[in-house]
Each structure stands twice: as C-alpha cells, then as structure tokens.
C-alpha positions as CSV (number, residue, x, y, z in Angstrom):
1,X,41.5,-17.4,-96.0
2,X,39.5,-14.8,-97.5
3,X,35.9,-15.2,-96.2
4,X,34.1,-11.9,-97.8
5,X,35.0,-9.6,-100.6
6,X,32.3,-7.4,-101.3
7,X,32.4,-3.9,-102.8
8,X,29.1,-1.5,-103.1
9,X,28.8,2.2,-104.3
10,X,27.7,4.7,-101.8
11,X,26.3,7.8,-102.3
12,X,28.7,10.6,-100.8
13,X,32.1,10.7,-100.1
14,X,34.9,8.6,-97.9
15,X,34.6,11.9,-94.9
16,X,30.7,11.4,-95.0
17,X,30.8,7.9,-94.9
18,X,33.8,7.4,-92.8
19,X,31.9,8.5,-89.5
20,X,29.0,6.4,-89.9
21,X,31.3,3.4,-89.8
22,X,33.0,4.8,-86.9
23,X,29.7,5.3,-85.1
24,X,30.3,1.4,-83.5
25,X,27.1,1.9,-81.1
26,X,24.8,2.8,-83.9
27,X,26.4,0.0,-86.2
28,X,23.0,-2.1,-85.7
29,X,21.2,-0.1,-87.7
30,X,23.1,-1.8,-90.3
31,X,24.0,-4.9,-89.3
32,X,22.1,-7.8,-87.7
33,X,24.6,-7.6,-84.4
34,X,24.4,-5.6,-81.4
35,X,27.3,-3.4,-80.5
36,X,28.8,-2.1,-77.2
37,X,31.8,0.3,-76.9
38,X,34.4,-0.9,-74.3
39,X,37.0,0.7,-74.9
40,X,37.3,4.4,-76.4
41,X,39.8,5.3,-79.3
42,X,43.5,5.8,-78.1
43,X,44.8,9.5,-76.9
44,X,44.9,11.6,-80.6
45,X,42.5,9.5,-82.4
46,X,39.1,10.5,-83.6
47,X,35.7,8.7,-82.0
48,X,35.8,4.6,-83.0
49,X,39.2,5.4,-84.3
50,X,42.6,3.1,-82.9
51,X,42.3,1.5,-80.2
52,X,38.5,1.6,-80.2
53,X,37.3,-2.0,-78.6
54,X,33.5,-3.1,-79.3
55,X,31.6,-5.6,-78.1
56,X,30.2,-7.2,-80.8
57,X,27.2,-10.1,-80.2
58,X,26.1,-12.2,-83.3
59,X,24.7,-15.7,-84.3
60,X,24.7,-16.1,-80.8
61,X,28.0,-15.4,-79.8
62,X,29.4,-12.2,-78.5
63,X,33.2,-11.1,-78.9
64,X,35.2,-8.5,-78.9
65,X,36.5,-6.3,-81.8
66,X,39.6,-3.8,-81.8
67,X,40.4,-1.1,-84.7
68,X,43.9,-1.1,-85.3
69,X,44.0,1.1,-87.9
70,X,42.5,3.7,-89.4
71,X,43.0,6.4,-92.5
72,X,40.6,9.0,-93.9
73,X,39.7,6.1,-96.8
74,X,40.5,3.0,-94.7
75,X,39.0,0.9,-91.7
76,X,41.0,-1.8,-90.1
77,X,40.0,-3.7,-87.3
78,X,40.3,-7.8,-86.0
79,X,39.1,-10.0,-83.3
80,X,40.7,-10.3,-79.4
81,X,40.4,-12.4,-77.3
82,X,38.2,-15.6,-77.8
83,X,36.7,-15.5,-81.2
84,X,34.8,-17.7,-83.5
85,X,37.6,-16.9,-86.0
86,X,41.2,-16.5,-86.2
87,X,43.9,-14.9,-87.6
88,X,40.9,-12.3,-88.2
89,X,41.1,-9.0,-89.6
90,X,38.8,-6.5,-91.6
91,X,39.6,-4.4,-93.8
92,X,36.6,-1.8,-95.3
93,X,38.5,0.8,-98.1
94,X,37.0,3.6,-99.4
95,X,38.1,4.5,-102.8
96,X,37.3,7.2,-105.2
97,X,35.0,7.0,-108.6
98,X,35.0,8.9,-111.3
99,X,31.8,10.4,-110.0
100,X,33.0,12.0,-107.3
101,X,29.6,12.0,-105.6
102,X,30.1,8.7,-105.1
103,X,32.1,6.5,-103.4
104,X,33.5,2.4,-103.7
105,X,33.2,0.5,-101.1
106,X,35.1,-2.0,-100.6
107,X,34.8,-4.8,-97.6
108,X,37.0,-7.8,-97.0
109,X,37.0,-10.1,-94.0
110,X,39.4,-12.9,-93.7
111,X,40.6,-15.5,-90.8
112,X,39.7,-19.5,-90.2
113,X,37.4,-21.0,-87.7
114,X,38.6,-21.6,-84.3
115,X,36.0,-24.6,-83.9
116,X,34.7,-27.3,-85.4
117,X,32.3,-25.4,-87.6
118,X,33.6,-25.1,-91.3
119,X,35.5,-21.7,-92.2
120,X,33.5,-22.2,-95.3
121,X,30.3,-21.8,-93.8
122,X,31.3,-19.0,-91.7
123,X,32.2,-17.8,-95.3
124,X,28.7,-18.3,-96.5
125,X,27.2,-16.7,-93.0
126,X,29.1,-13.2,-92.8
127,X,28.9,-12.6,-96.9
128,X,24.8,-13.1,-96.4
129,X,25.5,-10.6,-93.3
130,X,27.9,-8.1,-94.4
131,X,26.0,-8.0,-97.8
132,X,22.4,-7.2,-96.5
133,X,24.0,-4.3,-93.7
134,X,25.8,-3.0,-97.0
135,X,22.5,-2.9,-99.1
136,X,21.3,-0.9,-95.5
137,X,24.4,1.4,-95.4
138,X,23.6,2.2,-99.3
139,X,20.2,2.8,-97.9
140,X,21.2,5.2,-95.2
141,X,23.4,7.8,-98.0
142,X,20.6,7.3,-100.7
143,X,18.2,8.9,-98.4
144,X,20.2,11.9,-97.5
C-alpha cells in the first residue's frame, strides 16, 4: 500500500542533491528522527550508498534501515529487522525539469503495519513527516 507520494522542486541538481540524502547522520537536520550509521556502504559504493544500514529512531520507536539501491537520480532503501511496517520500501527519484537549475523530487514510501495500529494512520503520520523535512530539504538548496 502506498503510504506517501510526495514530489517537491529543489533548487540544484540530482549530483548536488544526491549527497545530502546520502549524508544519513546529518539526515536530522531534516527530519524529525535521529539517525545512526551501523553499517557503512558495501566494497565499491559511494558514502550511504548499498548496503548502508542506519539506525533510524522515530515516534518513539527505533529501527533499522538498509539502502539497497542506489543510481545517480535514484534512492532505494527498506526496513530490516523488526519494523513498525512491512513489506517496506522507499523510493526518492530525482528527475530533471525543464529548468535545469532545478530538480523534481519525487518521494514514495509504501508497506502495511505490522501491528495493531492502522496502516492508514501510519499513512497520515509519515506524509505530515516526510512533507515538513521536504519543505526543510527545499530550505537547505534555496539558501545556497
């Protein structure tokens, strides 16, 4: 089930932006979560890139997050372990405009709960999230 689908354009292009999304220990600068690197990125792979594992601690609950893949223009990453959610997995494109000093982009989480709280207000939660540390990202490239 699709739980977020958000896009927002961003000052600069998909290599500026790109890094600041990879930056996983920084990410709270953005989001309303606390984030600790456990794992670094497989042999071959940039910083944050595959195999990248982040504790992640929100609402409360803390678990753990792994990028699985990764492209110049696209971020893929879902939950291990025990997770509020399952069958996660995020997915944050980054696609040209027609201004090429800017950039769309474009976030989509889906999964179900694993508990008896509704996947709907999960829904409701992370799009509140995800939406304010997008406004923050757009922020953080507007100022540069």
């Amino acid at each position: 089930m699709e739980l977020v689908n958000i896009k927002v354009w961003v000052n600069g292009s998909a290599a500026k932006i790109m890094p600041v999304l990879l930056d996983h220990q920084n990410l709270s600068r953005f989001f309303s979560a606390r984030f600790a690197v456990l794992q670094s990125a497989a042999a071959g792979q940039p910083s944050g890139g595959v195999g990248t594992i982040r504790a992640v601690t929100s609402m409360g609950k803390t678990f753990n997050e792994q990028v699985i893949g990764l492209t110049e223009t696209k971020l893929t990453y879902r939950i291990v372990g025990a997770a509020p959610l399952k069958n996660h997995l995020g997915v944050i494109r980054l696609l040209p405009t027609a201004n090429k000093l800017v950039t769309e982009l474009h976030y989509v989480i889906s999964g179900t709960s694993s508990n008896w709280v509704p996947t709907a207000l999960i829904g409701w939660l992370l799009r509140g999230d995800i939406s304010k540390a997008m406004a923050k990202l757009k922020d953080h490239f507007d100022a540069d």
